[in-house]
C-alpha positions in Angstrom: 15.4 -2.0 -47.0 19.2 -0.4 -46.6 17.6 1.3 -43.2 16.0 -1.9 -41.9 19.1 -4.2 -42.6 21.6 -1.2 -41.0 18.5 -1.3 -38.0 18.7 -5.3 -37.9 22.7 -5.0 -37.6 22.9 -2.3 -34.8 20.1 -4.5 -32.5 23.0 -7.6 -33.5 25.5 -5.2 -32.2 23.7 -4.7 -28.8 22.9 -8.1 -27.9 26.6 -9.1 -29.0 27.7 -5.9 -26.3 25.2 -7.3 -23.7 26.5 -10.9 -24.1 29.8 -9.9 -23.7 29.4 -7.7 -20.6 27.6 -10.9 -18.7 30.8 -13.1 -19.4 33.3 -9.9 -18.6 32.7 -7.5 -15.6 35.9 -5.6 -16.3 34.3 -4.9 -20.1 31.0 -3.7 -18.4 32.7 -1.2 -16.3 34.9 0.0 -18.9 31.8 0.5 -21.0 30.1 2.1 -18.2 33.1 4.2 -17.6 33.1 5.4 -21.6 29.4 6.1 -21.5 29.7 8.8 -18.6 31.8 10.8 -20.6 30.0 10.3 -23.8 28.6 13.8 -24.7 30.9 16.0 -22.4 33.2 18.7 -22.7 36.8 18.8 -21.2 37.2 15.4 -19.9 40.6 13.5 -20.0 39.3 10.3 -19.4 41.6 8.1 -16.8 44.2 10.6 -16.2 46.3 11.6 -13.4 46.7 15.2 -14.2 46.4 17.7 -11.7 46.9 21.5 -12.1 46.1 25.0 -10.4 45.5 28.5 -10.8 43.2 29.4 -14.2 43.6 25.8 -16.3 41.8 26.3 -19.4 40.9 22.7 -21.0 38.5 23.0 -24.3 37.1 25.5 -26.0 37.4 29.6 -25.2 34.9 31.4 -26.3 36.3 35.3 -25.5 33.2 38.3 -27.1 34.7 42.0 -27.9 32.0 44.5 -28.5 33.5 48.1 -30.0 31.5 51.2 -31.1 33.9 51.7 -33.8 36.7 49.7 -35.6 39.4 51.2 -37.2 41.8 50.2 -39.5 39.3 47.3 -40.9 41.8 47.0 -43.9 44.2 45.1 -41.8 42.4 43.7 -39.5 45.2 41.8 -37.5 46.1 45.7 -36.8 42.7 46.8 -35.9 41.7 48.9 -33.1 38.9 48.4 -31.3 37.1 51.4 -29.1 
């Protein structure tokens, strides 16, 4: 019954979004706008910034394969070979 009733509230919400966008373009296109970057990685949404050389926005994902590790005790003075 819970799932139904939270089902039953979510179609609500849609018409209500739907009924809103036909009496406000500038909502539509703002929710147009929010949609495109729903899902995506490194996006400032409606900015102005502008940068060169290596810009790094998001996550950095760096691998380090060694054949041996020494000095595992401390391992923020590890070396790797």
């Amino acid at each position: 019954m819970t799932r139904n009733q939270i089902s039953y509230a979510l179609l609500e919400l849609l018409r209500e979004i739907e009924t809103q966008e036909r009496e406000n373009p500038t909502l539509k296109q703002e929710l147009e706008a929010a949609i495109s970057i729903t899902q995506s990685k490194n996006v400032v949404a409606g900015s102005t910034i502008t940068a060169g050389g290596n810009v790094q926005i998001g996550d950095k994902h760096v691998t380090q394969n060694a054949e041996k590790i020494y000095n595992i005790d401390k391992i923020d003075n590890a070396n790797f070979s």
